[in-house]
C-alpha positions in Angstrom: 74.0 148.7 153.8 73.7 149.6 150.0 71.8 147.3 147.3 75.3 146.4 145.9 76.8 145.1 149.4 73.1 143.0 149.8 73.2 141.5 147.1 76.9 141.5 145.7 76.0 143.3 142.2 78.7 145.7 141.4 76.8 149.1 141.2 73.3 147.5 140.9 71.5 149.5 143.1 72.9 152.6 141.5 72.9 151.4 138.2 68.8 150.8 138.9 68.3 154.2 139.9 70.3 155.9 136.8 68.2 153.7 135.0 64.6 154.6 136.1 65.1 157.9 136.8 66.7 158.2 133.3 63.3 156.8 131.6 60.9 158.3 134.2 60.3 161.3 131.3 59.4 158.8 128.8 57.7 156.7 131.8 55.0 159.4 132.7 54.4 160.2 128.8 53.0 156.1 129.2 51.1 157.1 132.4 49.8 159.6 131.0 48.1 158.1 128.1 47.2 155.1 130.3 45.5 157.6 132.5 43.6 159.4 129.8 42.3 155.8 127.6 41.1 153.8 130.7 39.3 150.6 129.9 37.1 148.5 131.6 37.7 144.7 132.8 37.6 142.2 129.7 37.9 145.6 127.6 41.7 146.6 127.7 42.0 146.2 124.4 44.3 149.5 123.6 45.9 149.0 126.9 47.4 145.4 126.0 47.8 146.6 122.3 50.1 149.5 123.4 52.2 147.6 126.1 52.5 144.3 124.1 54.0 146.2 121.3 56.7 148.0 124.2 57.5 144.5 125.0 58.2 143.0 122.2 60.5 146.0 121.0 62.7 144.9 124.1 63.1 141.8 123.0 59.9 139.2 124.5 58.2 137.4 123.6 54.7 138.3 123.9 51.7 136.3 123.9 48.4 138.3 123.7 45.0 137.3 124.3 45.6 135.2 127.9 42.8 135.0 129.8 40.3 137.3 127.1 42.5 140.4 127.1 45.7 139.2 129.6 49.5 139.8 128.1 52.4 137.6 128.8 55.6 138.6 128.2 58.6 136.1 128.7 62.5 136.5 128.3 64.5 133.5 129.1 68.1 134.7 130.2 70.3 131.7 131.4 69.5 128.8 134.1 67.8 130.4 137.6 64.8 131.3 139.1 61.7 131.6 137.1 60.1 135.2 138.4 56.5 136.3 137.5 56.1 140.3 137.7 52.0 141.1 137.5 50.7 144.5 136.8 46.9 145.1 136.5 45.0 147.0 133.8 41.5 147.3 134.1 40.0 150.9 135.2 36.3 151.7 136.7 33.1 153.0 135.6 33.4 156.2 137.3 33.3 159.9 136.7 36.9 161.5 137.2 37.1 164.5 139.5 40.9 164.9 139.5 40.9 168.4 137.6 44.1 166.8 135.5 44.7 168.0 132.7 45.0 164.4 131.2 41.9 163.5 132.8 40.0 160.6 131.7 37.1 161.7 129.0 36.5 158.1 128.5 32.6 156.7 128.2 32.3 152.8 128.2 29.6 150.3 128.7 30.1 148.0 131.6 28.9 144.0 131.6 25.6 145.2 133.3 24.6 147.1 129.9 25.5 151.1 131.6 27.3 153.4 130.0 29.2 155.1 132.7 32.4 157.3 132.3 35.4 155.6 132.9 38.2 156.5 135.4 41.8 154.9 136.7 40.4 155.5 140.4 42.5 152.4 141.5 46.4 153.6 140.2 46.4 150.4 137.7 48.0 153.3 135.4 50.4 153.5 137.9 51.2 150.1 137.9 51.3 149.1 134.3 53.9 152.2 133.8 56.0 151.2 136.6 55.9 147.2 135.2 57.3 148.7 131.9 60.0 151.0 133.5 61.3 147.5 135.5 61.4 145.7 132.1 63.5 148.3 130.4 66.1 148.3 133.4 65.8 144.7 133.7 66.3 144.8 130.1 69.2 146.7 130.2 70.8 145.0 133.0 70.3 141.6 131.7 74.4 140.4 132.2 73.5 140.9 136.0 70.9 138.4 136.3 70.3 134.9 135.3 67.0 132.9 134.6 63.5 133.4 133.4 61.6 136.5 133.5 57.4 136.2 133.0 55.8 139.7 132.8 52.4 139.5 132.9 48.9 142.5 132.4 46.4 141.1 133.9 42.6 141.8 133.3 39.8 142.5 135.3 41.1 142.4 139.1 38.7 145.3 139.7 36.0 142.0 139.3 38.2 140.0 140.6 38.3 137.0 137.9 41.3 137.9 135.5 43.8 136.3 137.7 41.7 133.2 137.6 41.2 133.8 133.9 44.5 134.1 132.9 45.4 130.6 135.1 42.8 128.7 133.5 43.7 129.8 130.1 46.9 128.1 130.9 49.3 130.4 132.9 51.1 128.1 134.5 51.3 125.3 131.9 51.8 127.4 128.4 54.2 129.3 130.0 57.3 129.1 132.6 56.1 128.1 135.8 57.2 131.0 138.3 59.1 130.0 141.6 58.3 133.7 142.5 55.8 136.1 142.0 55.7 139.6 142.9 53.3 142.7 142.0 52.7 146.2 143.7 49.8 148.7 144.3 49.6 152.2 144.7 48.4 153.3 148.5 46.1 156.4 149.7 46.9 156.8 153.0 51.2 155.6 152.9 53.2 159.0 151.7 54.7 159.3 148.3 57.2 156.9 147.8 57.3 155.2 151.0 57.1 151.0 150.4 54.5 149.3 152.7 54.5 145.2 153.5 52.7 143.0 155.3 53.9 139.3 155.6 51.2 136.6 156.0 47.5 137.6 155.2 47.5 141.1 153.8 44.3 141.3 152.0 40.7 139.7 152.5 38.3 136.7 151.0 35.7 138.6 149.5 32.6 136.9 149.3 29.3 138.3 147.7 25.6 136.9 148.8 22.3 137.5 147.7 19.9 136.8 150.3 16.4 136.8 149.6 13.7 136.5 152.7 10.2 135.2 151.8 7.3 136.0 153.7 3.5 136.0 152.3 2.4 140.0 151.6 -0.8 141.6 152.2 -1.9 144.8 152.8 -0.3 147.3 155.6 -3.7 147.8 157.4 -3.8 143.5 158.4 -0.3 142.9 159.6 -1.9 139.6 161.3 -3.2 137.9 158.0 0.9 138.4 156.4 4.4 137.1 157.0 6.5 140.0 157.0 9.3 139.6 154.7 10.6 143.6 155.8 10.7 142.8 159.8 12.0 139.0 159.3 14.9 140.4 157.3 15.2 143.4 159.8 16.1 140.8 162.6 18.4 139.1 160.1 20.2 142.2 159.9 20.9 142.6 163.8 21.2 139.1 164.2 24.1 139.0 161.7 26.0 141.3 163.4 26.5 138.2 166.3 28.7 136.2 163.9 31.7 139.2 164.2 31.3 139.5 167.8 30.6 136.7 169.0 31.0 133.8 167.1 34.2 134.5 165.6 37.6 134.7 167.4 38.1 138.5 168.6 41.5 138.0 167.1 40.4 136.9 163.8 39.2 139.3 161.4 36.1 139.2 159.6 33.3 141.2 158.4 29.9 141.0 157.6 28.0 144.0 155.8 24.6 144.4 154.9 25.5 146.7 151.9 21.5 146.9 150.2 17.9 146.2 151.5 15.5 146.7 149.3 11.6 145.6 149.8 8.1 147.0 148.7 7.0 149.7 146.8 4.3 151.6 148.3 3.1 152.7 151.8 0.2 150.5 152.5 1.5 147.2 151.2 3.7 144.4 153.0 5.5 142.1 149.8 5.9 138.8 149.6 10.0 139.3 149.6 12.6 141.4 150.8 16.6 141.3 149.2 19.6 141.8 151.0 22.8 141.8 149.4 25.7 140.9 152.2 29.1 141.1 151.3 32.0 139.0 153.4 35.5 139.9 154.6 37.7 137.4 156.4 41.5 135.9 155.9 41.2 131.7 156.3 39.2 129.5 154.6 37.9 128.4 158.0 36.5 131.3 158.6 35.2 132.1 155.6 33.2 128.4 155.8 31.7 129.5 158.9 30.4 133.0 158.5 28.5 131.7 155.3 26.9 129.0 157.0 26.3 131.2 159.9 24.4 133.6 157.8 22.4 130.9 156.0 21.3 129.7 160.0 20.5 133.2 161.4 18.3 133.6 158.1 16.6 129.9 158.5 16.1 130.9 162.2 14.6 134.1 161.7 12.3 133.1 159.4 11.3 129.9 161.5 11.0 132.3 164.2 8.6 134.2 162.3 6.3 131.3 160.9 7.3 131.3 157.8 6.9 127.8 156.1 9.4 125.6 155.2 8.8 126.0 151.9 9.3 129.9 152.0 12.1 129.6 153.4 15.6 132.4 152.9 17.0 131.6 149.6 21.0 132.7 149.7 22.5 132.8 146.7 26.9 132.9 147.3 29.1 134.1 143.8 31.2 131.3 142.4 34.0 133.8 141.8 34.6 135.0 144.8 37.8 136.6 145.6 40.7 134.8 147.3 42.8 136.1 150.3 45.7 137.9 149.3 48.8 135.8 151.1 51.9 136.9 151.3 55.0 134.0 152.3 56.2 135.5 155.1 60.0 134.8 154.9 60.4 135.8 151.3 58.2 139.1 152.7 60.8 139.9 154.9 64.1 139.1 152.6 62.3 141.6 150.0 61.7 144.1 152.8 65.2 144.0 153.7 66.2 144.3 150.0 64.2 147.2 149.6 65.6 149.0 152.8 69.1 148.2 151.6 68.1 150.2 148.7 65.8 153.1 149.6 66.9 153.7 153.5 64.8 151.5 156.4 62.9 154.8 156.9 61.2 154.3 153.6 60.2 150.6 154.1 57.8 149.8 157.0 55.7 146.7 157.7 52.3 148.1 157.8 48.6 145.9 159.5 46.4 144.2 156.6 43.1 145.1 155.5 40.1 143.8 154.4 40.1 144.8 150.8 40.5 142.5 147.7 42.6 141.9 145.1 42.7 139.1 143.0 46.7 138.9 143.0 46.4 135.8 146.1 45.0 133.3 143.3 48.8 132.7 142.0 49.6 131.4 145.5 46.4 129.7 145.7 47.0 127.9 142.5 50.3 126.7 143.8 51.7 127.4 147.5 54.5 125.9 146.5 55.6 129.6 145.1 56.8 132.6 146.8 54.3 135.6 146.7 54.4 139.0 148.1 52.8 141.8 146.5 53.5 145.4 148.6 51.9 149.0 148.8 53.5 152.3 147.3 52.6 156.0 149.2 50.9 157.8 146.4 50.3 160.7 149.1 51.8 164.4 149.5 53.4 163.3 152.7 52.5 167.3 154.0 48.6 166.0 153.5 49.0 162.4 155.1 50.5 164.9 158.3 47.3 167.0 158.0 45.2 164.2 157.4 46.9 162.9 160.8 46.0 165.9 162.5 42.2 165.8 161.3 42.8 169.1 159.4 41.8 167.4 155.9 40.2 164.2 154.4 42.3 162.0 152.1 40.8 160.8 148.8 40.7 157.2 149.1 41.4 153.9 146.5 38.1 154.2 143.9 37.5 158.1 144.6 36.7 160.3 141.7 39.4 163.0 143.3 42.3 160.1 143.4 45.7 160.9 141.8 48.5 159.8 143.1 52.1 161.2 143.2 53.2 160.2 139.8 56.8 160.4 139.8 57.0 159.1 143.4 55.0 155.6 143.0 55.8 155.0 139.7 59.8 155.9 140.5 59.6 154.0 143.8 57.7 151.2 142.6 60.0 150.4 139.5 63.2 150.3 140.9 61.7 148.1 144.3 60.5 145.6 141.4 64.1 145.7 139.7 65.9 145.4 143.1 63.7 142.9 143.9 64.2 140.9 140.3 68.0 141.1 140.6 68.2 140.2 144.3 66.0 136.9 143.4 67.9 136.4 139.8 71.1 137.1 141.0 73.7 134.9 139.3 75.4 132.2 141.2 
């Protein structure tokens, strides 16, 4: 079944694809320069500038500044749907590896005071290019749809606090409200141009904690006369491990890593304190609630364990902006999917298992689960290399590798028309 017979618009589908692949030239001369003046979060300040100025020459009307450095871009075209398009802009500190010859040359100073080279390890280029190719078909197509379209660049998911940002600098009240909301994001390990989905949870809680175990120091020789901040959080360690396997449901997923220990400074000396910092994957808010209080017991116990006093007990320390799971409404999941496979072929569109990374896209749903949400993965990957990968003959660079590029033409073609497709299927007049 073509796009035009799913959705009854005339030569949409075909009129989408004329379209993209007719701007894809112009489209990679944006990628390119995206890819080459990466910013960090709460620093896309070219980015915005340049893509702002796109949008207004379309015809929006743009709103800069939303959320610190966020754009929002709105064109109002008849009663309907409103629908909220999100592409992310922020880069990382990281040395690029890629050999391009657009590679990033970019040095930038991150919130911790570093300067570190800057990279777009994460495709955000990708997505902000594919956005803008959408808004010119959309654009261009505008006597096939009805309603409100909200384009929106959003800072600092790599931090995970511009989706937040942007809602509490009045997303959802200075603007149209969306009914719908949709983004994409480039994939590592899916081949070029092939559309992954996952209804229901699709991406992780990501929680960070700073746990610091007190004991009373003393030199290495006298073990008896000290607390032993080093073996008390060793068992803490090991003892976290319990909360995955056998505390939490063998069907629910969650994680618990011990990502840094650091204690003492010389051979012959036991400190007074040892740091760990933990980060925390899971999908419900139950879960999430009980693997923090479990690790705040197993540290209390420990430490009891060991003699410490109650008034050296664990401090745990659990960031306020912690990073939402990514939900995705599971019916409108599957009408997109079938959308998409009307328009690509169902061998392009698969329905692929969640992971445990982050993205701060889920706070849109959060803020309102009265809205329907589904953000989807593009293959960036040679599909001859993901075989070989397969076959264990070579490693894939992953998401935040110095050697990531992805497939240019194929995410940020692929990606542009699935979010016009998508846009006209859930605009669709009458």
């Amino acid at each position: 079944m073509s796009l035009n017979e799913a959705n009854g618009a005339g030569s949409a589908g075909q009129a989408v694809d004329t379209l993209v692949d007719g701007a894809l030239p112009e489209l990679l001369e944006v990628y390119r320069d995206l890819h080459a003046h990466p910013e960090l979060s709460f620093q896309e300040v070219r980015t915005a500038a340049t893509l702002a100025a796109r949008m207004r020459a379309l015809g929006f009307a743009v709103t800069e500044g939303v959320g610190q450095t966020g754009v929002v871009a709105v064109l109002e075209n008849g009663p309907g749907p409103v629908l909220m398009i999100r592409a992310d802009m922020d880069a990382l500190p990281l040395e690029e590896k890629t050999g391009l010859p657009y590679a990033s040359k970019v040095l930038a100073t991150t919130r911790d005071g570093i300067e570190s080279p800057v990279m777009h390890a994460c495709g955000h280029d990708t997505h902000m290019t594919a956005w803008t190719g959408a808004a010119q078909a959309l654009v261009a197509m505008r006597d096939r749809w009805s309603g409100t379209l909200v384009m929106i660049l959003q800072p600092a998911e790599e931090i995970g606090l511009g989706a937040k940002a942007m809602l509490d600098d009045g997303l959802f009240t200075r603007f149209p409200k969306p009914s719908h909301v949709i983004a994409f994001h480039d994939s590592a390990e899916l081949p070029a141009g092939t559309i992954g989905y996952t209804p229901g949870w699709m991406l992780a809680n990501v929680d960070s904690v700073d746990l610091i175990v007190r004991g009373q120091g003393g030199h290495g020789a006298y073990p008896h006369k000290t607390k032993d901040p080093i073996v008390i959080a060793a068992r803490i360690v090991t003892s976290l491990q319990t909360l995955v396997s056998r505390e939490c449901d063998p069907q629910d997923a969650a994680v618990v890593t011990v990502g840094s220990f650091v204690a003492g400074a010389k051979h012959n000396i036991i400190p007074d304190e040892a740091k760990l910092l933990i980060t925390v994957r899971s999908y419900s808010d139950e879960t999430r609630a009980a693997l923090l209080a479990g690790i705040e017991r197993i540290a209390r116990g420990e430490a009891m364990a060991a003699g410490v006093p109650e008034d050296r007990m664990p401090v745990m320390t659990v960031e306020q902006d912690y990073t939402p799971a990514t939900y995705n409404t599971p019916q409108f999941s599957d009408h997109v999917a079938g959308v998409l496979a009307a328009h690509f072929g169902a061998d392009r569109v698969r329905q692929v298992p969640s992971v445990m990374g982050g993205e701060d896209f889920g706070q849109y749903y959060r803020a309102d689960n009265s809205i329907e949400s589904l953000i989807f993965w593009v293959g960036g990957v040679d599909p001859d290399k993901v075989a070989a990968a397969q076959r264990g003959e070579v490693k894939l660079p992953s998401l935040h590798s110095p050697h990531w590029a992805p497939d240019p033409v194929a995410v940020i073609g692929t990606a542009a028309k699935a979010m016009t497709a998508t846009a006209l299927d859930i605009l669709a007049k009458g």
